[in-house]
C-alpha positions as a Markdown table, in Angstrom:
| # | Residue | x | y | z |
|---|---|---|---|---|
| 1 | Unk | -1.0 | -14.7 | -21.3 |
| 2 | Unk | -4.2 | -12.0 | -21.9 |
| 3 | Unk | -3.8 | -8.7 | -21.4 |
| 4 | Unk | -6.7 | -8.7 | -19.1 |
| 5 | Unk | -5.0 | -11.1 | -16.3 |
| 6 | Unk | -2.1 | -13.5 | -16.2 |
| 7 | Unk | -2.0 | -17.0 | -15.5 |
| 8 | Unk | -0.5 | -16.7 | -12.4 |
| 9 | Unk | -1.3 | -13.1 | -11.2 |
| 10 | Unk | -4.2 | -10.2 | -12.0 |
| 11 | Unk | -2.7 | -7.1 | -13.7 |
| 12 | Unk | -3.1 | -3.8 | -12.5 |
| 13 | Unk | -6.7 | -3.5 | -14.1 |
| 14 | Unk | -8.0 | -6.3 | -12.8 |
| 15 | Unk | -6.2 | -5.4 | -9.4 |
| 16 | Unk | -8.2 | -2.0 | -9.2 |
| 17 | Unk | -11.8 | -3.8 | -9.7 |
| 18 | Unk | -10.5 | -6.2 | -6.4 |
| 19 | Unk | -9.8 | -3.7 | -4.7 |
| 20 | Unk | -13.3 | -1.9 | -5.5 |
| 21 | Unk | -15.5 | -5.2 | -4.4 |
| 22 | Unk | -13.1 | -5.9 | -1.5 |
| 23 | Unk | -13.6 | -2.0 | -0.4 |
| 24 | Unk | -17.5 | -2.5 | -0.7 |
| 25 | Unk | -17.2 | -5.7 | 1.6 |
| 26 | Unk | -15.1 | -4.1 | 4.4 |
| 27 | Unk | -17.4 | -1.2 | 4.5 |
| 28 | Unk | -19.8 | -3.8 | 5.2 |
| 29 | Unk | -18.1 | -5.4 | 8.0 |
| 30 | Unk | -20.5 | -6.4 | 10.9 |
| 31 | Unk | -19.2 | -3.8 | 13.9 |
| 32 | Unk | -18.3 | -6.2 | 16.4 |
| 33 | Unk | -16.8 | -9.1 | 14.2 |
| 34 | Unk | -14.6 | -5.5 | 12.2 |
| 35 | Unk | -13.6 | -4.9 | 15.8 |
| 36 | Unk | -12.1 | -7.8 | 16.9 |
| 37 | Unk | -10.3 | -8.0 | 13.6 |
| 38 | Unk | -8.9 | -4.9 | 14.0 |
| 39 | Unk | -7.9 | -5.9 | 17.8 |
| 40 | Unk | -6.0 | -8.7 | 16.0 |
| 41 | Unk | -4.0 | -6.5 | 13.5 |
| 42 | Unk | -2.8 | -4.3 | 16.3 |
| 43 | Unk | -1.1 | -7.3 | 17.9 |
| 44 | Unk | -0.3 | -8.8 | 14.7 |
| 45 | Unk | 1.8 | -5.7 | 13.5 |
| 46 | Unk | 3.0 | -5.0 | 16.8 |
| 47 | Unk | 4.7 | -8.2 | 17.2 |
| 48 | Unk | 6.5 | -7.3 | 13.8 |
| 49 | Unk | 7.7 | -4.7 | 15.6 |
| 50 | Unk | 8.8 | -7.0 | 18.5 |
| 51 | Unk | 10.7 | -9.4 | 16.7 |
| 52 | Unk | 12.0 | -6.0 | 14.5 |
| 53 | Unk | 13.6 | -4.5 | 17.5 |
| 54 | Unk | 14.7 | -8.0 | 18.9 |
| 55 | Unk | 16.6 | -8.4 | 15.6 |
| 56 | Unk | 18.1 | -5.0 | 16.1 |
| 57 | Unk | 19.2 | -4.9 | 19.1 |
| 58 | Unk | 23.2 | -5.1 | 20.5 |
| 59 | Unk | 23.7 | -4.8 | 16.5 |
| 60 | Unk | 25.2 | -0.9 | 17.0 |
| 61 | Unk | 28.8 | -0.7 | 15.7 |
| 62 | Unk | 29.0 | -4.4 | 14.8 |
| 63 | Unk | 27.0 | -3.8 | 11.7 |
| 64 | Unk | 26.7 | -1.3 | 8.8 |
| 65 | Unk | 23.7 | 0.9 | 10.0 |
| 66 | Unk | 21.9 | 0.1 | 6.3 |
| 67 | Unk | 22.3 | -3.9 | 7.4 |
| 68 | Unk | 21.1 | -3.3 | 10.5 |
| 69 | Unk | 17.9 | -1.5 | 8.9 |
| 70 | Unk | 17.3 | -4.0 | 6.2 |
| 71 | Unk | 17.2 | -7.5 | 8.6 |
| 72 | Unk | 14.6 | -5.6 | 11.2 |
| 73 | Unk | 12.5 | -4.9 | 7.8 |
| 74 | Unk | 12.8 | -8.7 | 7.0 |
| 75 | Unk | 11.4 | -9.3 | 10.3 |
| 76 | Unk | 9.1 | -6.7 | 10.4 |
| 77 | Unk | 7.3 | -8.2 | 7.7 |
| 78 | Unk | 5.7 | -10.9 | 10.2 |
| 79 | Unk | 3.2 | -8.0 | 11.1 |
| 80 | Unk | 1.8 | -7.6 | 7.2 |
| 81 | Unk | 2.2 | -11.1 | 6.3 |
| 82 | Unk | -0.2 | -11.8 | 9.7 |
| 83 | Unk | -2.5 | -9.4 | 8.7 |
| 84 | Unk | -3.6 | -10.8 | 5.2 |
| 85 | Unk | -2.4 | -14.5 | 5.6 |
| 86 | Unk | -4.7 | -15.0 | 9.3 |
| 87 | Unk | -6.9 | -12.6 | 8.3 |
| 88 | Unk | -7.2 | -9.0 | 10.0 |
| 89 | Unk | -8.2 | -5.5 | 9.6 |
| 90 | Unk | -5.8 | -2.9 | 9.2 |
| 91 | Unk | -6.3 | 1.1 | 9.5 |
| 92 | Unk | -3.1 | 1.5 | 7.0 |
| 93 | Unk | -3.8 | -1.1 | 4.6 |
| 94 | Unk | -7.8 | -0.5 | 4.9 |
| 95 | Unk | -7.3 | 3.3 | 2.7 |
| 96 | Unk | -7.5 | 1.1 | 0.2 |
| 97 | Unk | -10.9 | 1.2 | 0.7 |
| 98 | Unk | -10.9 | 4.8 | -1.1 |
| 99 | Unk | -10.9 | 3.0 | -4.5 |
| 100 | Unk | -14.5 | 1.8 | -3.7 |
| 101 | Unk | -15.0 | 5.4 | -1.8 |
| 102 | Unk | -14.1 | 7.3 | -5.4 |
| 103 | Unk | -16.2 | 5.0 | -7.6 |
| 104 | Unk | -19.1 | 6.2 | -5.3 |
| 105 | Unk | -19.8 | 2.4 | -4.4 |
| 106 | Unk | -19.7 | 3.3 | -0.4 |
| 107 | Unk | -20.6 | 6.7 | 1.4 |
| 108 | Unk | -18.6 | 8.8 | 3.0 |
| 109 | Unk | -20.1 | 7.6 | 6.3 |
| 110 | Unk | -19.2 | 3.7 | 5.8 |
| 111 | Unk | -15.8 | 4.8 | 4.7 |
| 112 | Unk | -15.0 | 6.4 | 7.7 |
| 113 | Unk | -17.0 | 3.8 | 10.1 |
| 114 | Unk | -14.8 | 1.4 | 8.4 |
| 115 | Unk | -11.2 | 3.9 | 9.5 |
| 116 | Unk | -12.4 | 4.7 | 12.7 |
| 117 | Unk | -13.6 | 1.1 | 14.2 |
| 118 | Unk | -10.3 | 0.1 | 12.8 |
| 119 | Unk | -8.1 | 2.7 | 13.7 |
| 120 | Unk | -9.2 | 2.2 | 17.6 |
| 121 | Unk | -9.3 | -1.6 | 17.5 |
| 122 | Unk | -5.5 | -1.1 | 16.2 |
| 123 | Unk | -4.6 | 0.9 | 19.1 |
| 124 | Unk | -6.0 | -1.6 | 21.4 |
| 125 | Unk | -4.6 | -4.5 | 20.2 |
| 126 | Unk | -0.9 | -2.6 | 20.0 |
| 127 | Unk | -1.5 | -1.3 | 23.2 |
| 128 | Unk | -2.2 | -4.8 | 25.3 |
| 129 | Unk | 0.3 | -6.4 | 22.8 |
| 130 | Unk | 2.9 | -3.6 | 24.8 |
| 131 | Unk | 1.3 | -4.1 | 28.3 |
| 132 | Unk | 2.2 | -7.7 | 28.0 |
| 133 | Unk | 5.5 | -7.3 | 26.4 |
| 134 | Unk | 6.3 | -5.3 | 29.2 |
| 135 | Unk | 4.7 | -8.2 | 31.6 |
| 136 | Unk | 7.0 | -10.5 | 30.0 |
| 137 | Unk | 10.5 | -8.7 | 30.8 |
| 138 | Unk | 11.8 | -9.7 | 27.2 |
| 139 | Unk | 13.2 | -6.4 | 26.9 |
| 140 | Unk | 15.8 | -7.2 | 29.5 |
| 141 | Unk | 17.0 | -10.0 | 26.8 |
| 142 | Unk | 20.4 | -9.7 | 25.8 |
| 143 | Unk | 22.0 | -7.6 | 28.5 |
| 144 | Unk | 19.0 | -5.1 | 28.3 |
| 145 | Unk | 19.9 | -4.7 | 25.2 |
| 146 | Unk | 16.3 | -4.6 | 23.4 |
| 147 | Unk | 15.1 | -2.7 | 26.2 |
| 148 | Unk | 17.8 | -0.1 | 25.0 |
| 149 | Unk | 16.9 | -0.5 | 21.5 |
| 150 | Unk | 12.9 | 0.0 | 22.1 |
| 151 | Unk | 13.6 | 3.1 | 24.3 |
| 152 | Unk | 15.6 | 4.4 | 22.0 |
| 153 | Unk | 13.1 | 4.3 | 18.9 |
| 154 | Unk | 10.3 | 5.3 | 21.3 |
| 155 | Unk | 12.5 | 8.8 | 21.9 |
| 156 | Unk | 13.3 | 9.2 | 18.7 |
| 157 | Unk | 10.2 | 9.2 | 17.5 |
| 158 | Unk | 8.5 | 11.5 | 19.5 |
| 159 | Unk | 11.2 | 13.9 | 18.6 |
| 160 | Unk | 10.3 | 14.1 | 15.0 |
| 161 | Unk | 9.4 | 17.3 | 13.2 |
| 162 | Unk | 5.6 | 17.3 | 12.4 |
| 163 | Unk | 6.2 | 18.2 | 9.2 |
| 164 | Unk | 9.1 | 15.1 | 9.1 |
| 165 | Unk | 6.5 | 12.7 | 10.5 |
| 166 | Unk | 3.7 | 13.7 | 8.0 |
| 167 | Unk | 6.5 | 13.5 | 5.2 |
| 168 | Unk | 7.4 | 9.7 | 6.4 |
| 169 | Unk | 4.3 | 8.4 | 7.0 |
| 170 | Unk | 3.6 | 9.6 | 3.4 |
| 171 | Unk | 6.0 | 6.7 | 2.1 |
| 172 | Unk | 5.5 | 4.6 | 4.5 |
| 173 | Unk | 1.7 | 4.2 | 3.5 |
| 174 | Unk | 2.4 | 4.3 | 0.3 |
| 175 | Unk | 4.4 | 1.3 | 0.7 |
| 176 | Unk | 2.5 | -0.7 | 3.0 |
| 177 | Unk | -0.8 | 0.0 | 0.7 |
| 178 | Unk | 1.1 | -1.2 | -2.5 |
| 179 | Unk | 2.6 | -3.9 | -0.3 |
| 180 | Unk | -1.3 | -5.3 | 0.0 |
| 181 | Unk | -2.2 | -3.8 | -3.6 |
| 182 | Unk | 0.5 | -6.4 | -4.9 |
| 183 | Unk | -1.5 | -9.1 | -2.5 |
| 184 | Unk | -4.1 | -8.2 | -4.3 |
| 185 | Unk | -3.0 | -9.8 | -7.5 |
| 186 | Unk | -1.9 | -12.8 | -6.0 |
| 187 | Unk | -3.4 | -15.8 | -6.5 |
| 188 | Unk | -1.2 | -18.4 | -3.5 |
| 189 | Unk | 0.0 | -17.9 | -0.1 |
| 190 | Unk | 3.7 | -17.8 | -1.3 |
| 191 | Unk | 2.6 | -15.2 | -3.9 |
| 192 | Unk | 1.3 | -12.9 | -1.1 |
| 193 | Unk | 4.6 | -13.3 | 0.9 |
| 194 | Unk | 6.8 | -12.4 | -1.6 |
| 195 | Unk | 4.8 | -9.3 | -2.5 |
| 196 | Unk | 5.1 | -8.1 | 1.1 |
| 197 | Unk | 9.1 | -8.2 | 1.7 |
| 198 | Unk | 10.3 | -5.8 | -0.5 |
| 199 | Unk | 7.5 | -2.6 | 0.5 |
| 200 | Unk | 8.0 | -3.5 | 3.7 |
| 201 | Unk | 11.3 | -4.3 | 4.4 |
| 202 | Unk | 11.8 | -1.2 | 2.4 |
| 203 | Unk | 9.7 | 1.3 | 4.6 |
| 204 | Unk | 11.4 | 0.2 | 7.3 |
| 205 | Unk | 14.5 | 0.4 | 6.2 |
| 206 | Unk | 14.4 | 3.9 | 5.1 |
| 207 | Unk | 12.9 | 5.0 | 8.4 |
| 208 | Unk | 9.9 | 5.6 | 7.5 |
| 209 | Unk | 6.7 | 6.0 | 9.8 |
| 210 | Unk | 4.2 | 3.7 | 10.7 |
| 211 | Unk | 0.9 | 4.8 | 12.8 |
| 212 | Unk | -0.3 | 1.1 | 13.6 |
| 213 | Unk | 3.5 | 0.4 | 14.3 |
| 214 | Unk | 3.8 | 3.2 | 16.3 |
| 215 | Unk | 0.9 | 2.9 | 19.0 |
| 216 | Unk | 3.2 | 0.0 | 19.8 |
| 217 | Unk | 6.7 | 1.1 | 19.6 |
| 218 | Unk | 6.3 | 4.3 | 21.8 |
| 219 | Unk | 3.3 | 2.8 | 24.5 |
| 220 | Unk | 5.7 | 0.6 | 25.0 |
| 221 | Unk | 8.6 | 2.7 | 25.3 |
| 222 | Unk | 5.8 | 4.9 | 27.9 |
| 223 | Unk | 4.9 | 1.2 | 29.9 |
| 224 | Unk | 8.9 | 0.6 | 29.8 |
| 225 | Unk | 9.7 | 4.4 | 31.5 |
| 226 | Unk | 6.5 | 4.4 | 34.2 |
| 227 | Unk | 7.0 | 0.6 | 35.2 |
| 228 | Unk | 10.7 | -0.6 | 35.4 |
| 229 | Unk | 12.4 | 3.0 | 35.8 |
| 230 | Unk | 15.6 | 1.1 | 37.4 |
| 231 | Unk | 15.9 | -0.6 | 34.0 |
| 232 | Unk | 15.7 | 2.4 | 32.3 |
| 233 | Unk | 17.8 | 4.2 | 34.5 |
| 234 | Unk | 20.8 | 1.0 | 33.0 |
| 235 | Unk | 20.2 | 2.2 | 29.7 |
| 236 | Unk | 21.4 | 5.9 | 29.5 |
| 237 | Unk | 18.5 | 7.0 | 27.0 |
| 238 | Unk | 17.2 | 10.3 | 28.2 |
| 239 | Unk | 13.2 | 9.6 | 27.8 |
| 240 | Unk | 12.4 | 13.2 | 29.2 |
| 241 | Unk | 10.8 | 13.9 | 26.1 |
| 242 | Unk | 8.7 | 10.7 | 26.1 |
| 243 | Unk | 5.1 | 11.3 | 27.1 |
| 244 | Unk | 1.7 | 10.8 | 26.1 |
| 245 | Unk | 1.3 | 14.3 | 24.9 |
| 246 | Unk | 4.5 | 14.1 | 22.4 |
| 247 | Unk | 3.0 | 10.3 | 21.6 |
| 248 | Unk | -0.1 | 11.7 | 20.5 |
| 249 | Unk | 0.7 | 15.2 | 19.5 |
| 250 | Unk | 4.4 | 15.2 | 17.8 |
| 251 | Unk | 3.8 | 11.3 | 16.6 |
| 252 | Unk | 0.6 | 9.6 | 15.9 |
| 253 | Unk | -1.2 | 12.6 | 14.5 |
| 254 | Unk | 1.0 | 13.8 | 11.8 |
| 255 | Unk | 1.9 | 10.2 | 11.0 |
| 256 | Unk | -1.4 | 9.0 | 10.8 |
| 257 | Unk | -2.4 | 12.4 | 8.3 |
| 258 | Unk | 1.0 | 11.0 | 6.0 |
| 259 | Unk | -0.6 | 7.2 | 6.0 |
| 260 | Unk | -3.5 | 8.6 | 4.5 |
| 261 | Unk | -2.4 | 11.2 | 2.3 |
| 262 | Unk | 0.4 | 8.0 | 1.1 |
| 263 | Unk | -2.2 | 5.0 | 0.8 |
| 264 | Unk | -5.5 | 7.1 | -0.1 |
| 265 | Unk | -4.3 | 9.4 | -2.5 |
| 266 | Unk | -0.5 | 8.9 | -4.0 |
| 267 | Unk | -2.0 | 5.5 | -5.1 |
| 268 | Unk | -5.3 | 4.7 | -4.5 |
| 269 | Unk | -6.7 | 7.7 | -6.3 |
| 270 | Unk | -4.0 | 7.4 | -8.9 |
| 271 | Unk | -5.0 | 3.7 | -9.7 |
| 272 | Unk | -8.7 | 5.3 | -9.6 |
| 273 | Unk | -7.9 | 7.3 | -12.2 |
| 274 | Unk | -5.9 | 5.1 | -14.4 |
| 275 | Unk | -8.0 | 2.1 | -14.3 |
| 276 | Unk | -11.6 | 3.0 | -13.2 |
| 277 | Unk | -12.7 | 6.7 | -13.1 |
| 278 | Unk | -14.1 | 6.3 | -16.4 |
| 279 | Unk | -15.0 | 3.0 | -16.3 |
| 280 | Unk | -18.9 | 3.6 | -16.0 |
C-alpha cells in the first residue's frame, strides 16, 4: 500500500484534493437543479430525525439514558447515509466547500450562493417533511408517546443558552463534516455507510446540535402545539416557551454560527493547512 492512497481507501492527502474538486463542482451547481437537491436533503435528514425520535420514544426509565441516546444516533444516521448515497445537497456537510474556498479555486460569492440556496432549500424540505408528519398523526403512535418525545426535544431546544447552542453545534459540525470527509475516501457504498455511524451516532448521542436537524425537530414541535393542542394538552410538556421567535432566535441562529465555525474551520481549514495551503 503507497503512501499516496490505499487500495481500498484515499488517505488524508488525497482526501483534501477531493474535497477541493468536489468544492469547485458544487459551487458550480446549476440554481434550480442545487435547489431541489437541497429540498431533498431537508427531508432526507429530517426523516433521520423521524425514525430518531420514533426509536426514542416510551424508552424513559426503561433504559439507561446513554442507550437510549446511542440507538436514536443509529437511526439517525438514515438522514446522512440519504444524503450522499441518493444524492443531495447539504448546508452542514456543504462547508466543506471552504477547502476549495481557501485554495482560492471559488470566490467568495459562489461560496456563499452555494450556503445560501442550500441552506433555504434545507429549510423547505424539513419544513414540508414536518407539515406532513404532522398530516400523518404518527406522533400519536405508541400511546402518544412520540408526540411526547418530539415536543419534548422541540422545548428543550429552544431553551438552550446561545452560547450552549453555538458551543454544540460546534461538534456537531465537526462531526457531521468528518462523517462526509471520511465518505470522501471511500471508494463502495458499504465503505460510505460505515464511515457515517460512528460521527453521527456520536453527535447525537452527546447531544449535540444540528441546524438542518433542527428546522425539523422544533417546526414540528411548532405544527404539533398550533394544530392538535388537545394532543398536546395529553402530554404535560409545558411548550410556553416554543415559538417561532425562540426557533429562530435562541436555536437556529447560534446553531447554525457553531456548524460553521465546527465544519469550516476546526477541520476544513485545519486539513487546508496540513495538506494543501502550500501545495501551489
Amino acid at each position: 500500500m503507497s503512501e499516496e492512497n490505499g487500495f481500498d481507501a484515499l488517505v488524508p492527502a488525497a482526501i483534501a484534493q477531493r474535497a477541493e474538486t468536489v468544492g469547485i463542482r458544487k459551487a458550480q451547481t446549476p440554481t434550480f437543479q442545487l435547489f431541489v437537491l437541497s429540498i431533498l436533503a431537508g427531508a432526507f435528514i429530517a426523516m433521520g430525525a423521524v425514525f430518531a425520535t420514533t426509536v426514542s420514544a416510551g424508552t424513559s426509565g426503561a433504559l439507561p439514558y446513554g442507550v437510549t441516546r446511542f440507538l436514536m444516533g443509529l437511526a439517525f444516521c438514515l438522514g446522512l447515509t440519504l444524503v450522499v448515497l441518493a444524492g443531495a445537497e447539504l448546508f452542514t456537510g456543504n462547508n466543506l466547500i471552504i477547502m476549495a474556498w481557501a485554495n482560492k479555486k471559488i470566490t467568495t460569492g459562489a461560496l456563499l450562493r452555494n450556503w445560501g440556496i442550500v441552506y433555504l432549500g434545507n429549510f423547505v424540505g424539513s419544513i414540508a417533511t414536518a407539515l406532513l408528519m404532522i398530516a400523518s398523526k404518527q406522533y400519536a403512535f405508541g400511546a402518544g408517546a412520540v408526540g411526547k418525545v418530539a415536543l419534548g426535544t422541540a422545548v428543550a431546544k429552544v431553551n438552550l443558552g446561545f452560547g450552549q447552542a453555538i458551543a454544540l453545534g460546534i461538534f456537531c459540525n465537526a462531526l457531521v463534516c468528518l462523517a462526509v470527509w471520511l465518505c470522501y475516501g471511500a471508494h463502495s457504498t458499504v465503505d460510505k455507510i460505515v464511515a457515517i455511524i460512528l460521527p453521527i451516532t456520536a453527535f447525537v448521542a452527546a447531544g449535540f446540535e444540528h441546524s438542518v436537524a433542527n428546522m425539523y425537530y422544533i417546526p414540528f414541535g411548532l405544527f404539533l402545539k398550533a394544530l392538535d393542542p388537545a394532543f398536546v394538552a395529553t402530554t404535560e410538556v409545558a411548550t410556553d416557551s416554543l415559538t417561532w421567535g425562540s426557533f429562530l432566535l435562541k436555536n437556529l441562529l447560534p446553531v447554525t454560527i457553531g456548524n460553521i465555525i465546527g465544519g469550516a474551520f476546526l477541520v476544513v481549514i485545519v486539513y487546508w493547512s496540513v495538506y494543501l495551503k502550500d501545495r501551489h
